[in-house]
C-alpha positions in Angstrom: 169.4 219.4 70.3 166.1 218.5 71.2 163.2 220.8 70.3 161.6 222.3 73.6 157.3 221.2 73.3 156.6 223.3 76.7 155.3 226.7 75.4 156.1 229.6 77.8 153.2 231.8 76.4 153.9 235.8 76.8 152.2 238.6 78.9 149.5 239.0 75.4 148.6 235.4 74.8 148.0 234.9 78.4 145.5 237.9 78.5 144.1 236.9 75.3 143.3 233.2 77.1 141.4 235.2 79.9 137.5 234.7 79.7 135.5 237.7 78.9 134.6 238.3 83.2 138.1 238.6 84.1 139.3 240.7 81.0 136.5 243.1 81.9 138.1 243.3 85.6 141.4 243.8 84.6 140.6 246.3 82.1 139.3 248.4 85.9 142.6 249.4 86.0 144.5 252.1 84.1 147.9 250.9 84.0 147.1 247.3 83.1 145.4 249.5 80.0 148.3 250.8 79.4 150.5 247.9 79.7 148.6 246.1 76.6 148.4 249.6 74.8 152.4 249.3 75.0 152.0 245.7 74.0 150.5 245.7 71.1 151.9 245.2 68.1 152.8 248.7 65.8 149.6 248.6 63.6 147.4 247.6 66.3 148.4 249.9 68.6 147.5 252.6 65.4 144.5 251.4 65.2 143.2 251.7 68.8 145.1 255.7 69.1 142.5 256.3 65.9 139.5 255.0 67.6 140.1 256.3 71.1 137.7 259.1 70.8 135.5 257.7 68.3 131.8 257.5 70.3 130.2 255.0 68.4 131.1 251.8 66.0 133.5 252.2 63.1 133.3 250.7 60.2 135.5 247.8 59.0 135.7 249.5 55.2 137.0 252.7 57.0 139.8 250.9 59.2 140.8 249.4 55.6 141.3 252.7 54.1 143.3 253.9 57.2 145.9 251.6 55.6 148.0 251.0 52.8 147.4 248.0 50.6 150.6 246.0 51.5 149.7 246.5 55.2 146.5 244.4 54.5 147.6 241.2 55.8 149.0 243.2 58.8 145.7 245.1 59.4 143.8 241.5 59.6 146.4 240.0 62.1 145.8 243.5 64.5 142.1 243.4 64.0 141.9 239.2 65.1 144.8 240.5 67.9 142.3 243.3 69.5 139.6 241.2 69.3 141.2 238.4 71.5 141.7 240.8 73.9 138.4 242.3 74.0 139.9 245.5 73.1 137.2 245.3 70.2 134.4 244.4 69.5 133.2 243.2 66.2 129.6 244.2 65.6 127.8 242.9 62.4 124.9 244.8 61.1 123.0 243.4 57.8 126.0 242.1 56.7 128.2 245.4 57.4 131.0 244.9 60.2 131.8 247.7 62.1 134.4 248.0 65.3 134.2 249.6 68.7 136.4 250.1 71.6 135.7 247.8 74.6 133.9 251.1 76.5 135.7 250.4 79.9 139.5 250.4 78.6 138.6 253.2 76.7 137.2 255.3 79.0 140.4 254.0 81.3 142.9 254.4 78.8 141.7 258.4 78.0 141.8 259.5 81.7 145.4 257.9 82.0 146.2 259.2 78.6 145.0 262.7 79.3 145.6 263.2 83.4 148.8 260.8 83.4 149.7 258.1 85.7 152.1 257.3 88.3 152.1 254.1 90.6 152.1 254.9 94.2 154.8 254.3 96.1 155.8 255.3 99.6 158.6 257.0 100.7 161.8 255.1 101.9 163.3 256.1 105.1 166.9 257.6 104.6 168.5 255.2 106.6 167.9 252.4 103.9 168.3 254.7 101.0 172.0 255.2 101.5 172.9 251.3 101.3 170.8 250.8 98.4 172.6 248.2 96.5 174.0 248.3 92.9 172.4 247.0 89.7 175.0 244.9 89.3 174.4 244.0 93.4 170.5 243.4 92.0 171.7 241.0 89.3 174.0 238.9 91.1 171.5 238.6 94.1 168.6 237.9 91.4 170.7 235.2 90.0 171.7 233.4 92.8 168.0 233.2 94.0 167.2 232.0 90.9 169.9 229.2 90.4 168.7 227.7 94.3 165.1 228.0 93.1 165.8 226.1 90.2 167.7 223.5 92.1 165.3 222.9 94.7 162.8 222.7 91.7 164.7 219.6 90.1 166.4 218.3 93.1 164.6 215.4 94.3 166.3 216.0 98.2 166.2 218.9 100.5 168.4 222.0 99.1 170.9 224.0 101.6 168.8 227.3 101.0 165.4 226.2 100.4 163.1 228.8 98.8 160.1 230.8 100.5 157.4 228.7 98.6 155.5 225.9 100.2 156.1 222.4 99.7 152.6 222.0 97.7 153.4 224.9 95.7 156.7 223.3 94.6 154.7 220.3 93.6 152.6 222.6 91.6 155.5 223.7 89.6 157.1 220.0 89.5 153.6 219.1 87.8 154.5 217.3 84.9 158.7 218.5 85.1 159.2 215.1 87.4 157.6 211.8 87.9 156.8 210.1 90.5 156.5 206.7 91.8 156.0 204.4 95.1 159.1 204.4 97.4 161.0 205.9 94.4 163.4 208.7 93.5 161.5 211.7 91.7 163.2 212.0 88.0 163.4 214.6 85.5 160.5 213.9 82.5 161.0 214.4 79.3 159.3 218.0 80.2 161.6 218.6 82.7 164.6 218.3 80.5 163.1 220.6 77.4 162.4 222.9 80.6 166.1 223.2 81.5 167.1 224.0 77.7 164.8 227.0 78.0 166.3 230.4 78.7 166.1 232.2 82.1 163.0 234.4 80.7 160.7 231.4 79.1 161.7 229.3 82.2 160.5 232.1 84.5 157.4 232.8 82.5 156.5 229.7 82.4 156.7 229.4 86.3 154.9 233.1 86.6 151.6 231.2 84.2 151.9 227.9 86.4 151.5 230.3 89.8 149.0 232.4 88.1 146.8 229.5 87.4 146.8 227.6 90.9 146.1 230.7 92.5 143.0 230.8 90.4 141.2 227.5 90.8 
């Protein structure tokens, strides 16, 4: 089998790519803080708990010691990790590196951590409550969407279900997954096939990144 070159990056690398303007922006919000807090990976995640509270810069010889020795190479990946994110911020000082929280997801983080959090969401008449459909309902429903998506995607005529997005937004996704030329029938790239062996999840993420970036330019 082939061996798929597109890279479906996950929620973290994507954030990590983020320039330092628009990490700042998202870090605004509580629950995104919360979402890389749960994200993180174990040691990481230990290291930001430890220096929630902590006013002023830490220093990188005290982070060491917070660890044992065979967690070294660990610590090093979690340190590089927070910094991509902008969680921290690696200060040097006469040759002395010292740490410290990125002040606004800090100061976000503690209020959700201490006050709580809960996404607002408004109540649902009880007429639509009672035909609420199954998970299994959900699934099958979530499925099928998916499958005509993906066919309209690939399919170089007009599907019998079409999806809601546009025709130029289909052409954004089709970017490099089919070629084009004069008065000829779009085909599948090379791309385009390594995109079908992907699973459901990488194929979706990598569809989620590809929205995410045209609605940025």
């Amino acid at each position: 089998m082939p061996q798929v070159r597109i890279i479906a990056k996950n929620f973290m690398d994507m954030v990590a790519s983020l320039p330092a303007m628009k990490l700042s922006k998202l870090y605004q919000n509580a629950f995104i803080c919360e979402a890389i807090l749960r994200s993180l990976p174990p040691l990481a995640k230990k290291h930001v708990l430890q220096l929630m509270y902590m006013e002023g810069p830490v220093a990188a010889k005290l982070l060491e010691e917070w660890i044992l020795p065979d967690y070294s190479s660990k610590h090093k990946v979690a340190i590089d990790r927070l910094i991509q994110l902008r969680v921290l911020t690696e200060i040097v000082d006469r040759r002395e590196v010292s740490y410290k929280l990125n002040p606004t997801f800090q100061s976000n983080l503690q209020k959700h951590l201490i006050n709580g959090g809960v996404l607002p969401r408004e109540p649902m008449p009880s007429n639509i409550t009672v035909r609420l459909p199954s998970l299994e309902e959900l699934d099958a429903y979530a499925l099928e969407q998916w499958e005509c998506f993906l066919l309209q995607l690939i399919s170089s005529g007009q599907v019998e279900r079409p999806t809601n997005f546009s025709f130029s937004m289909m052409r954004v996704f089709q970017r490099g997954l089919l070629s084009y030329r004069d008065k000829e029938v779009p085909r599948l790239t090379e791309s385009g096939f390594q995109f079908l062996l992907m699973d459901t999840n990488a194929q979706l993420w990598y569809i989620v990144r590809e929205y995410i970036s045209n609605s940025e330019v």
